[in-house]
C-alpha positions as CSV (number, residue, x, y, z in Angstrom):
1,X,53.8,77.2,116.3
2,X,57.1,78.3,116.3
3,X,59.8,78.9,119.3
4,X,63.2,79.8,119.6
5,X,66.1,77.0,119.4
6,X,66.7,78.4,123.0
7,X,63.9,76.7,124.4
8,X,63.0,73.7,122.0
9,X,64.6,72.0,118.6
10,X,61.6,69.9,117.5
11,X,57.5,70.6,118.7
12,X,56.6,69.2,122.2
13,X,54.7,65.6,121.9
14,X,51.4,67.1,122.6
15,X,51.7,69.3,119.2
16,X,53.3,67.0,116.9
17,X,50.1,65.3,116.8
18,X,48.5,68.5,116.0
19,X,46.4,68.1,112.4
20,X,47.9,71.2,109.4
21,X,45.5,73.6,108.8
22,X,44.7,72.2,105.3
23,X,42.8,69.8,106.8
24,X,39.9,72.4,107.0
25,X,40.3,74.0,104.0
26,X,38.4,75.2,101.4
27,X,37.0,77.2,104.8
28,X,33.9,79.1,104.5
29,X,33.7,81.9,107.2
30,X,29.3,83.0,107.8
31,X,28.5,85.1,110.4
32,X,27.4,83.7,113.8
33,X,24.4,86.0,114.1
34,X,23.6,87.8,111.4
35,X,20.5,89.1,112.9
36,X,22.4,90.5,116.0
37,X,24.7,92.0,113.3
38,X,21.7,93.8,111.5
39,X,20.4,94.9,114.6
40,X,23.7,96.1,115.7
41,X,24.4,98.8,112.9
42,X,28.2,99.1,112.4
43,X,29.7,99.1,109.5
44,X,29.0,96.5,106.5
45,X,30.2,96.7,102.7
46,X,31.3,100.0,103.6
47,X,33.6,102.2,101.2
48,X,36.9,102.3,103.5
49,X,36.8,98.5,103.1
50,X,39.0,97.7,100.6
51,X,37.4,97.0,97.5
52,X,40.1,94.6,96.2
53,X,40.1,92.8,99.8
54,X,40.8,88.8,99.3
55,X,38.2,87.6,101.4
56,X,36.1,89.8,99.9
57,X,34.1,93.2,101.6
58,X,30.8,91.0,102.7
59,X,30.2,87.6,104.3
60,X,30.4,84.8,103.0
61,X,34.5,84.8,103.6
62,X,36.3,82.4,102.1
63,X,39.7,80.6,102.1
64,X,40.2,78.4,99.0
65,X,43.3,75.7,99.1
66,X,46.3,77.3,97.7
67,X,49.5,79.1,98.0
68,X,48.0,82.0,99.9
69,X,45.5,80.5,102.4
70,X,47.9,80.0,105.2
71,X,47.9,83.8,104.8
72,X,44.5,84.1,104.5
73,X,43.5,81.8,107.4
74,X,45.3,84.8,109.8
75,X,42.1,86.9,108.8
76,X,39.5,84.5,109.6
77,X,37.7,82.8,112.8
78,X,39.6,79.4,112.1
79,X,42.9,81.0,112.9
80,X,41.4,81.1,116.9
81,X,40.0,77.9,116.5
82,X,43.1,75.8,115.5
83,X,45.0,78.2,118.5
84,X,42.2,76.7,121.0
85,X,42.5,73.5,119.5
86,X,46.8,73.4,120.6
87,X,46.1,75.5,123.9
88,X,43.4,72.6,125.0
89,X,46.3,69.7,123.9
90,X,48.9,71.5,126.5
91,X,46.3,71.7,129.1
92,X,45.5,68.0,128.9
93,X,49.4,67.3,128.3
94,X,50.5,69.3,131.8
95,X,47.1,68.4,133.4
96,X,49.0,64.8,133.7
97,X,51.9,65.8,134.3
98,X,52.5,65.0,138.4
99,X,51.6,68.1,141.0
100,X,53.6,70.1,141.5
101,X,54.1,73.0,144.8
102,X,54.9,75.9,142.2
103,X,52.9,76.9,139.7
104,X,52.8,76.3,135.4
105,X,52.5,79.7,133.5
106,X,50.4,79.1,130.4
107,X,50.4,82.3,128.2
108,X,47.9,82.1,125.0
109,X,47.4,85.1,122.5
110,X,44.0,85.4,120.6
111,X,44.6,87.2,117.7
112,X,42.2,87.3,114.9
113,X,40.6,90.1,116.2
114,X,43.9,92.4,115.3
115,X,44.2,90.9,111.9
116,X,40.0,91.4,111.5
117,X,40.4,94.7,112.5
118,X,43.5,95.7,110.7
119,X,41.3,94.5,107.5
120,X,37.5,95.6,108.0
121,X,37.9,98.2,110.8
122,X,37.1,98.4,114.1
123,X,33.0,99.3,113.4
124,X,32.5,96.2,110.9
125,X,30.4,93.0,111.3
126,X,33.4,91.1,110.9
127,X,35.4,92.4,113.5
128,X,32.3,92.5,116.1
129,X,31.3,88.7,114.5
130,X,34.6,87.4,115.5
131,X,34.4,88.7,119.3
132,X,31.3,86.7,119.8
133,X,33.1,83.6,118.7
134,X,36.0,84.3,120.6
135,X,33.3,85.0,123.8
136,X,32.8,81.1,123.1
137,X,36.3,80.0,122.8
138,X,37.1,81.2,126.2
139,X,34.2,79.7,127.4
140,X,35.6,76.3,126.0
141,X,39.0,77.3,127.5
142,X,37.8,77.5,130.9
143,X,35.6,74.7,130.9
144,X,38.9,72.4,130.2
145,X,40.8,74.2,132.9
146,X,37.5,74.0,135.5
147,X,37.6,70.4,134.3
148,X,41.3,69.4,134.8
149,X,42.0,71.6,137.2
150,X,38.8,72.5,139.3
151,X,37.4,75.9,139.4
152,X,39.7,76.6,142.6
153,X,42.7,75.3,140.8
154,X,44.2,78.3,138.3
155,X,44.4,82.0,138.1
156,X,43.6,83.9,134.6
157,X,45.0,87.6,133.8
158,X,43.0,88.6,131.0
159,X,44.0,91.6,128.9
160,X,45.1,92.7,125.9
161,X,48.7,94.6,124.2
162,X,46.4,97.3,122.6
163,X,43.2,99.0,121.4
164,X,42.9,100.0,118.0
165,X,41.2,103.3,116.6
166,X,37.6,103.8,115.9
167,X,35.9,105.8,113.4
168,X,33.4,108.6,113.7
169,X,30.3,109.1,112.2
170,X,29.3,106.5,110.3
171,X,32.4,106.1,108.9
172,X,35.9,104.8,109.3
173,X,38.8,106.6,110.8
174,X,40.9,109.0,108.4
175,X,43.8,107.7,106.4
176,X,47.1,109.8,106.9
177,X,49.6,109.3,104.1
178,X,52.7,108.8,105.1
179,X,54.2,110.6,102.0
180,X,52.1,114.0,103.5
181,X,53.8,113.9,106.9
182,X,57.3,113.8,104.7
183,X,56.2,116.0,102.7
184,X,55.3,118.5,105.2
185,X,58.9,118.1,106.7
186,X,60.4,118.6,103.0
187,X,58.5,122.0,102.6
188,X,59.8,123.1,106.2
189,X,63.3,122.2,105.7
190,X,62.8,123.7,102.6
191,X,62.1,127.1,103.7
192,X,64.1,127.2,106.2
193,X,67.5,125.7,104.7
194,X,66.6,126.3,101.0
195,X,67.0,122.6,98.8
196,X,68.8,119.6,100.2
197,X,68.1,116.4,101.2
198,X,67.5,117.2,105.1
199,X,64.7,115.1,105.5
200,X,65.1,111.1,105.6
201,X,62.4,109.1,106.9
202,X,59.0,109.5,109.0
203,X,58.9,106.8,110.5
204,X,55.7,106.0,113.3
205,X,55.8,108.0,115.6
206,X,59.3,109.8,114.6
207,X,60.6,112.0,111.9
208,X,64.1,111.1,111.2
209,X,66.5,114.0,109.9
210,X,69.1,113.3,107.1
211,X,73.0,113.5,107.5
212,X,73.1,116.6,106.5
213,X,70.7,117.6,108.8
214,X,72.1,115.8,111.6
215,X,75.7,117.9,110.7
216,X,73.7,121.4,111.2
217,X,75.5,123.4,114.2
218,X,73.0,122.7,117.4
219,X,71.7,125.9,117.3
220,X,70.4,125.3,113.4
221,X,69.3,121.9,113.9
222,X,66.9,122.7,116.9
223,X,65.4,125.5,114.7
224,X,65.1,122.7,111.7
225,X,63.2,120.7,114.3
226,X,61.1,123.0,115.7
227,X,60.1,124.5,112.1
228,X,59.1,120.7,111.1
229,X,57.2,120.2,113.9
230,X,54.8,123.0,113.4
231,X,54.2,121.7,109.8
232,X,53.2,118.6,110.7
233,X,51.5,119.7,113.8
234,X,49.0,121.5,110.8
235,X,48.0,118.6,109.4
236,X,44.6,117.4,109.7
237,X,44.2,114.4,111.7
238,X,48.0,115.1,114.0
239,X,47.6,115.8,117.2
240,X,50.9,117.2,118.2
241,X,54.3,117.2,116.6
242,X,57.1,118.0,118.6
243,X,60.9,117.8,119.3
244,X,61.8,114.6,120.6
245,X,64.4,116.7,122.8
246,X,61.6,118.4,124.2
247,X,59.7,115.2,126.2
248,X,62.3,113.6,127.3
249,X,63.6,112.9,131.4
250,X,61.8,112.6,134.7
251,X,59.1,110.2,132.8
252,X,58.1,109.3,136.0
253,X,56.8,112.3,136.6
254,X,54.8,113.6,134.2
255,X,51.6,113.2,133.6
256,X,50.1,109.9,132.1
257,X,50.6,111.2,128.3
258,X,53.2,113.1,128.8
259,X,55.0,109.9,130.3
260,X,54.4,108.0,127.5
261,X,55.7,110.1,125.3
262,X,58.4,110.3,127.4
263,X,59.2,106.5,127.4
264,X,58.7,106.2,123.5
265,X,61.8,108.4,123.0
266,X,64.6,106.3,123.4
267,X,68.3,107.9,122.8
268,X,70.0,107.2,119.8
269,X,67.3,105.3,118.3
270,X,64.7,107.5,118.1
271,X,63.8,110.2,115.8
272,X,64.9,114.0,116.1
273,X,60.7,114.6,116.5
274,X,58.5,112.8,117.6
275,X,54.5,113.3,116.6
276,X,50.8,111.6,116.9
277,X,47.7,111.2,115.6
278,X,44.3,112.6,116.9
279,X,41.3,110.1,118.7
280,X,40.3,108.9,115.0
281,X,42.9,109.2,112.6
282,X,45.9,106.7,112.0
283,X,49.3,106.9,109.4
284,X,49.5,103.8,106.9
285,X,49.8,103.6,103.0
286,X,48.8,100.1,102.9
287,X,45.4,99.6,101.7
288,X,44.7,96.6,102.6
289,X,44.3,97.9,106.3
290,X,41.4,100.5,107.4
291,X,42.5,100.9,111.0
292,X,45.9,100.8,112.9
293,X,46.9,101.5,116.5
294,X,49.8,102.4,118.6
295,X,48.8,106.2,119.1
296,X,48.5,107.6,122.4
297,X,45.0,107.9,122.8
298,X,42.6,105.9,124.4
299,X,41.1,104.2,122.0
300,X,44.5,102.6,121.4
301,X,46.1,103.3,124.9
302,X,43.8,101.9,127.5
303,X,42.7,98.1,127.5
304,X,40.3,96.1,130.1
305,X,42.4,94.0,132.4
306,X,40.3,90.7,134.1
307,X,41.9,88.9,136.9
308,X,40.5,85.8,138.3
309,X,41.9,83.6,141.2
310,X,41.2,81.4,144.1
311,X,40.1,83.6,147.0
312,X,39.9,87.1,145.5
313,X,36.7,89.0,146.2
314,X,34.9,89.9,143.5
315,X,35.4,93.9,142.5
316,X,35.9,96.8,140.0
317,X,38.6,99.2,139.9
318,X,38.2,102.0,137.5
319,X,41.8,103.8,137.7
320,X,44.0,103.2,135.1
321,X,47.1,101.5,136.1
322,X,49.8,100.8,133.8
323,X,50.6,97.4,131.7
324,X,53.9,96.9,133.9
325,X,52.1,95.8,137.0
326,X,50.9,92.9,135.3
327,X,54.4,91.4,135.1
328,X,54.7,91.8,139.2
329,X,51.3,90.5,139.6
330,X,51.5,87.5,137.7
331,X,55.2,86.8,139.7
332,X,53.4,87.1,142.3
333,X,50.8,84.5,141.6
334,X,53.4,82.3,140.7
335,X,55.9,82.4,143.2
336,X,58.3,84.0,141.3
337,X,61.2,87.3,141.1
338,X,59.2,89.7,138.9
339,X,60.9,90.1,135.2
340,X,63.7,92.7,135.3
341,X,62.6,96.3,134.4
342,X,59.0,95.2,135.8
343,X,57.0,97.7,138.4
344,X,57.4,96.1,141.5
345,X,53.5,97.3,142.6
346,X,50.9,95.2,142.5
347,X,47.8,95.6,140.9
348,X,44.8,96.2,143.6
């Protein structure tokens, strides 16, 4: 647990108490239903897995006491347990805490599931093994709060920051190297500007020119850009390269991609280009990962959002709304000014 000096200089009472994780170590991670995971298909021992993995390709997974488990733990179901384990102490702690008229925001991030996925992928038994137990830890979660609370006595906004990016086929998604995107804007410079250090970074989702670059008259720099984008925008796996110049303003009122693309260009910050990957293809050179996010495709752009709370009807909504209404729905549900920057809207 960790905070800012801002808010706190030693751990509230209710997690000093709290036991270290090497209290359950050595941990050994079995799947929860390894016949459900055979019947299931996905992906198991499979060659994007990294073969050198430290938990290993196939369950059994295990964390041995050491240097490194702490680490390790971050990969594993335990990581969600010992979170529960704090989140359930600071529900009983406020739970006797006197009544209050306004209302106690308790935010809790359930994680494993990134650091699973980062690691196996998004098709493995791992990453589907570690959904059904956290299924079960939210049931625990809202059992305590039913319990403390009553069932009429809280409102939960469940969602989540990201998706991730599947595989096709059988397979995982493809692996873009980021030393092909740079060297795709090397060769373009190249041509265009004969040799010189003009390229200096690529850098998700930007490409960053050099000084030199950045000294071309405006005229030769736009060209630079422009020729750089349509190398990249070759590569197998990118879905568009373009300059960053060119998506910019009016976010508002472009169309949903469009607009993001338009907010992820921010001014003197931001790359000279700006480019993305396809529906199932990500950009690392760590191997120790066989999935990312952060792309603007659905996989990675659209989440589920759950809202439950005393006296709203039950219903589905299948438009997409953006992540910024949750900020002005949850002020709302607290009695509170919406967080500055936040869409004022609610969500239906």
């Amino acid at each position: 647990m960790t905070t800012s000096r801002y808010y706190a200089t030693t751990l509230p009472d209710w997690a000093a108490g709290l036991p270290p994780v090497q209290r359950w170590l050595p941990y050994r991670w079995d799947a929860l239903h390894p016949e459900l995971l055979r019947l299931w298909g996905g992906l198991d021992d499979d060659s994007d897995e990294p073969a050198d993995h430290p938990l290993g390709r196939v369950f059994p997974h295990g964390v041995a006491v050491g240097p490194a488990a702490n680490k390790l733990v971050e990969r594993t179901p335990l990581a969600d347990e010992l979170l529960l384990e704090a989140t359930l102490a600071a529900v009983d702690r406020l739970a006797r805490e006197p009544r209050r008229a306004t209302a106690d925001l308790l935010a809790v991030s359930f994680s494993t599931h990134d650091k699973v996925g980062h690691a196996w992928g998004q098709e493995s038994w791992e990453t589907l093994d570690v959904f059904l137990r956290l299924d079960r830890l939210l049931g625990r979660l809202l059992a305590r709060l039913d319990r403390r609370y009553g069932a009429d006595g809280y409102s939960v906004v469940l969602t989540s920051d990201h998706g991730a990016t599947r595989g096709i086929g059988g397979r995982g998604p493809e692996r873009i190297l980021p030393e092909t995107i740079i060297g795709a804007a090397e060769q373009a410079a190249l041509r265009l500007l004969g040799a010189g250090h003009w390229i200096a970074a690529a850098d998700v989702p930007y490409i960053y020119l050099a000084r030199a670059a950045r000294a071309l008259p405006a005229a030769r720099q736009a060209e630079l850009v422009a020729q750089v984008a349509q190398s990249i925008a070759r590569l197998p796996g990118i879905a568009f390269a373009v300059p960053s110049a060119s998506v910019t303003g009016d976010c508002e009122t472009r169309a949903t991609t469009a607009a993001a693309r338009c907010r992820a260009v921010y001014p003197q910050v931001s790359g000279e280009l700006i480019f993305g990957t396809g529906p199932h293809a990500f950009v690392s050179d760590d191997r120790q990962q066989t999935t990312s996010h952060g792309s603007p495709n659905d996989d990675d752009a659209l989440v589920p959002l759950l809202i439950a709370s005393p006296g709203l009807a039950p219903a589905r909504h299948d438009e997409e709304v953006s992540a910024l209404r949750v900020a002005a729905t949850l002020a709302e549900l607290l009695g509170t000014r919406e967080p500055l920057g936040g869409q004022r809207s609610l969500l239906p």
